[in-house]
Backbone as a printed PyTorch tensor [residue, N CA C, xyz], in Angstrom:
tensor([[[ -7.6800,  -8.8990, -10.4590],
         [ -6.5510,  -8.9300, -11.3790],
         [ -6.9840,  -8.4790, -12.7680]],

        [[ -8.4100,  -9.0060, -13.2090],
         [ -8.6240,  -8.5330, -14.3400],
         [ -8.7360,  -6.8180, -14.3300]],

        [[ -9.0760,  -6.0600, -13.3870],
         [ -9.1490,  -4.7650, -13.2720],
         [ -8.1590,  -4.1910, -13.5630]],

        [[ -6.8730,  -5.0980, -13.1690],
         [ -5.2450,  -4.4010, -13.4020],
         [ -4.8580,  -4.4470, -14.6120]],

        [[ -5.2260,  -5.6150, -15.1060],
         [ -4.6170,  -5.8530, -16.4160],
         [ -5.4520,  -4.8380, -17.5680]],

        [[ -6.8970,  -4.4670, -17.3470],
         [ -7.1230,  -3.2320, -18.1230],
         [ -6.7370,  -1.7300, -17.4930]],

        [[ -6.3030,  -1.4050, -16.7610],
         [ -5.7450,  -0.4620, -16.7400],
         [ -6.3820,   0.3360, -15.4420]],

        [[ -7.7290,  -0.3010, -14.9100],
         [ -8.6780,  -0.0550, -13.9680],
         [ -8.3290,   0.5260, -12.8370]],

        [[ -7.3840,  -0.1630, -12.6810],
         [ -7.1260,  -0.7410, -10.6580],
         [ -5.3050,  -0.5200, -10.6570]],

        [[ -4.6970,   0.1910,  -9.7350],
         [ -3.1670,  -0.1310,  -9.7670],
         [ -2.9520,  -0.3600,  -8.6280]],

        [[ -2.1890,  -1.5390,  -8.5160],
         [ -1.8380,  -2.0970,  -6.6280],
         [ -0.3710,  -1.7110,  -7.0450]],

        [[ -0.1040,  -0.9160,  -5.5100],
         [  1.1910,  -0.4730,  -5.6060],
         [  1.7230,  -0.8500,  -4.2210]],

        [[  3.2670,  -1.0930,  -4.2580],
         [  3.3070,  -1.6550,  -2.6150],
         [  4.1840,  -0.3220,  -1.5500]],

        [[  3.6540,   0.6400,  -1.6150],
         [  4.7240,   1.7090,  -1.2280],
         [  4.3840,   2.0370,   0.0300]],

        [[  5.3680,   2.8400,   0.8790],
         [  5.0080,   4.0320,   1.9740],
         [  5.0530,   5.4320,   1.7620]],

        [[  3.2570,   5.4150,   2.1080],
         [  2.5690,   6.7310,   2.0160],
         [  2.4720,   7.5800,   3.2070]],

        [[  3.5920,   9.2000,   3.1930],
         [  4.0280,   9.6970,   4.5530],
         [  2.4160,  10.4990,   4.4960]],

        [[  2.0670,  11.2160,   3.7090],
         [  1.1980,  12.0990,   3.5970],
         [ -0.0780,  12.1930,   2.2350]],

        [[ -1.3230,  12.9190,   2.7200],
         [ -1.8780,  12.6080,   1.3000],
         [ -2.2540,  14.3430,   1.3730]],

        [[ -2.4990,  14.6500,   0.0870],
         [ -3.0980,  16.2930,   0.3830],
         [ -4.5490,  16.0240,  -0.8650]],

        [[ -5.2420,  16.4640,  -0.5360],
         [ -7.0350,  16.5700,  -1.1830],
         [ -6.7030,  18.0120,  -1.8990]],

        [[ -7.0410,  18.2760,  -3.0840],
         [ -7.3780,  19.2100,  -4.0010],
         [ -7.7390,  19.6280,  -4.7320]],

        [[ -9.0220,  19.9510,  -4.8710],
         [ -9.6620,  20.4710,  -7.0820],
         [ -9.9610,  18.9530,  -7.0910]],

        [[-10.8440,  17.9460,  -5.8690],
         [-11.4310,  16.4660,  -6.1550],
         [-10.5250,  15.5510,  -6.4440]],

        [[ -9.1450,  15.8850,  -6.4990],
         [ -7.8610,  14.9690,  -6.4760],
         [ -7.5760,  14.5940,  -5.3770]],

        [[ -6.7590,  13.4960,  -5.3210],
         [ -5.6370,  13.0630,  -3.5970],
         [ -4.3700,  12.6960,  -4.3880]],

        [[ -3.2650,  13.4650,  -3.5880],
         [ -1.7800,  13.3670,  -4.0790],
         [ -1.1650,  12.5680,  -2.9160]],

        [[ -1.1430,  11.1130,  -3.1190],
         [ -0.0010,  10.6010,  -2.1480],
         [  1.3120,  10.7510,  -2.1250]],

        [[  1.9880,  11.0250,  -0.8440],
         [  3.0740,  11.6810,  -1.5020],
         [  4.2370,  10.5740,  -0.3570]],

        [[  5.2050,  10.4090,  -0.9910],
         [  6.8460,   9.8010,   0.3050],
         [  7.1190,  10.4000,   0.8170]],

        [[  8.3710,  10.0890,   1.5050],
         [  9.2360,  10.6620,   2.7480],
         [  9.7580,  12.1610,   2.0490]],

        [[ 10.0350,  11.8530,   1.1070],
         [ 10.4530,  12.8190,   0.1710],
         [ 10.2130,  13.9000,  -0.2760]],

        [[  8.4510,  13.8590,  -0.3340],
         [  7.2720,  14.5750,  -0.9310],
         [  7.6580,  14.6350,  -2.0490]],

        [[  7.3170,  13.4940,  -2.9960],
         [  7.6190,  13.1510,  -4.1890],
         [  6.2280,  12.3800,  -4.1700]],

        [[  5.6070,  13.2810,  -5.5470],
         [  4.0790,  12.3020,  -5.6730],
         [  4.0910,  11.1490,  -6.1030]],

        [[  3.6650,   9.8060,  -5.2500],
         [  3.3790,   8.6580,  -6.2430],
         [  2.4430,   8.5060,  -6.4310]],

        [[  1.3390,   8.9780,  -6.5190],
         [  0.2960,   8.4660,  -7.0550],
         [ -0.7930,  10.1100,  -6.9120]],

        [[ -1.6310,  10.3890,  -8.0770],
         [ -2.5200,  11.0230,  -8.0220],
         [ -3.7160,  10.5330,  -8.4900]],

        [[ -4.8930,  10.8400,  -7.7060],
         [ -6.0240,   9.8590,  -8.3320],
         [ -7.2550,  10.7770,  -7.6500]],

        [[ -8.2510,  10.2440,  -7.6900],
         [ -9.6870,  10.5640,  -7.1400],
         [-10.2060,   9.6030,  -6.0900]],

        [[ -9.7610,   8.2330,  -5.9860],
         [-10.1460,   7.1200,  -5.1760],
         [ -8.6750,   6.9000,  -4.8010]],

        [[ -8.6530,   6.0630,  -2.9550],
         [ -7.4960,   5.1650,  -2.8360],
         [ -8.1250,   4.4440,  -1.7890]],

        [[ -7.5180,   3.2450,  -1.9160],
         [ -7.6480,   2.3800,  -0.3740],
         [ -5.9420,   2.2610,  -0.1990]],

        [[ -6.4730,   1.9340,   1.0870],
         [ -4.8220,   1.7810,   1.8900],
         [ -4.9460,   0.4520,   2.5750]],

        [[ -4.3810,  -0.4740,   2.6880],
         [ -3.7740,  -1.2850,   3.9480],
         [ -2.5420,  -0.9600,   4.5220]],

        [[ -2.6140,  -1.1440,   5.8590],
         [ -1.3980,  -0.9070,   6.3960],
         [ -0.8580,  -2.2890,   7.1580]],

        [[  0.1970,  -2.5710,   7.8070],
         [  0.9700,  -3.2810,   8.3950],
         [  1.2090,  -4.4140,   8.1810]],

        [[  0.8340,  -4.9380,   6.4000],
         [  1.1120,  -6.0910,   6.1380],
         [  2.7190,  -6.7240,   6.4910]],

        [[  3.1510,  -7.7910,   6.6950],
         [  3.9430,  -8.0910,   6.5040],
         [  4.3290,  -9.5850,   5.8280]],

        [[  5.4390,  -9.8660,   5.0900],
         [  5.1720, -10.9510,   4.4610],
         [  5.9950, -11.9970,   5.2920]],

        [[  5.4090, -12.4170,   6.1420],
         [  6.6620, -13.5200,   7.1720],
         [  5.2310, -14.1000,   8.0660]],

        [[  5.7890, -15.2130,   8.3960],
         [  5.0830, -16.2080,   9.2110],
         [  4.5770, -15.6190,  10.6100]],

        [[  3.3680, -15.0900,  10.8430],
         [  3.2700, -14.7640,  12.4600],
         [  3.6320, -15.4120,  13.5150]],

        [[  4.1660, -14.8300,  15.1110],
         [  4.2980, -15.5940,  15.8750],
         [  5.6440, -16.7510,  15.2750]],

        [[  6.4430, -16.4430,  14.3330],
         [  7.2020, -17.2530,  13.7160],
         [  8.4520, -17.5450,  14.9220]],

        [[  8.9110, -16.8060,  15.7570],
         [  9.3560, -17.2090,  16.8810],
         [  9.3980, -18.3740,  18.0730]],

        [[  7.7470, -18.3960,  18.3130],
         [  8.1480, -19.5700,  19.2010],
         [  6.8320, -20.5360,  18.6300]],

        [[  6.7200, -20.8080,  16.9330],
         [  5.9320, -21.3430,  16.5890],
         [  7.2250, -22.6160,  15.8240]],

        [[  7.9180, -21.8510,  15.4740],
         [  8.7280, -23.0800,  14.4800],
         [  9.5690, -23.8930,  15.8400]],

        [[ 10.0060, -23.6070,  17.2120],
         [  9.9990, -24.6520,  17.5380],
         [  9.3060, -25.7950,  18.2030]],

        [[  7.6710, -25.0730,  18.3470],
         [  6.5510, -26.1790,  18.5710],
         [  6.2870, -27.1810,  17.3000]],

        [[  6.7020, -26.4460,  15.7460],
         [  6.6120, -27.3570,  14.7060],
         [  7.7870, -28.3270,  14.9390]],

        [[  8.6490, -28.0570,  14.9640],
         [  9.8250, -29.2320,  15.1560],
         [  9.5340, -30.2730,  15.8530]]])
């Protein structure tokens, strides 16, 4: 967090259709091909989701 708050590090929460490499750059780009982000470094995670796993047949074993 301290990395973000100087300007270091940007966590972004988007979907990235495509990336293109060029002149030591990477252009992530949307559905759109609209650049969001240009940089020299990226990490990616994929398939987060923000909901309870297994939340189906777990909340009625919690009950």
């Amino acid at each position: 967090m301290n990395q973000v708050k100087q300007g270091l590090l940007r966590v972004m929460d988007v979907e990235v259709i495509s990336a293109v490499r060029r002149d030591g750059h990477i252009s992530l780009r949307d559905k759109n091909k609209k650049v969001i982000q240009q940089t020299g470094t990226i990490l990616l995670a994929t398939g987060f989701k923000s909901s309870m796993p297994g939340k189906d047949w777990l909340t009625p074993v919690i009950q």
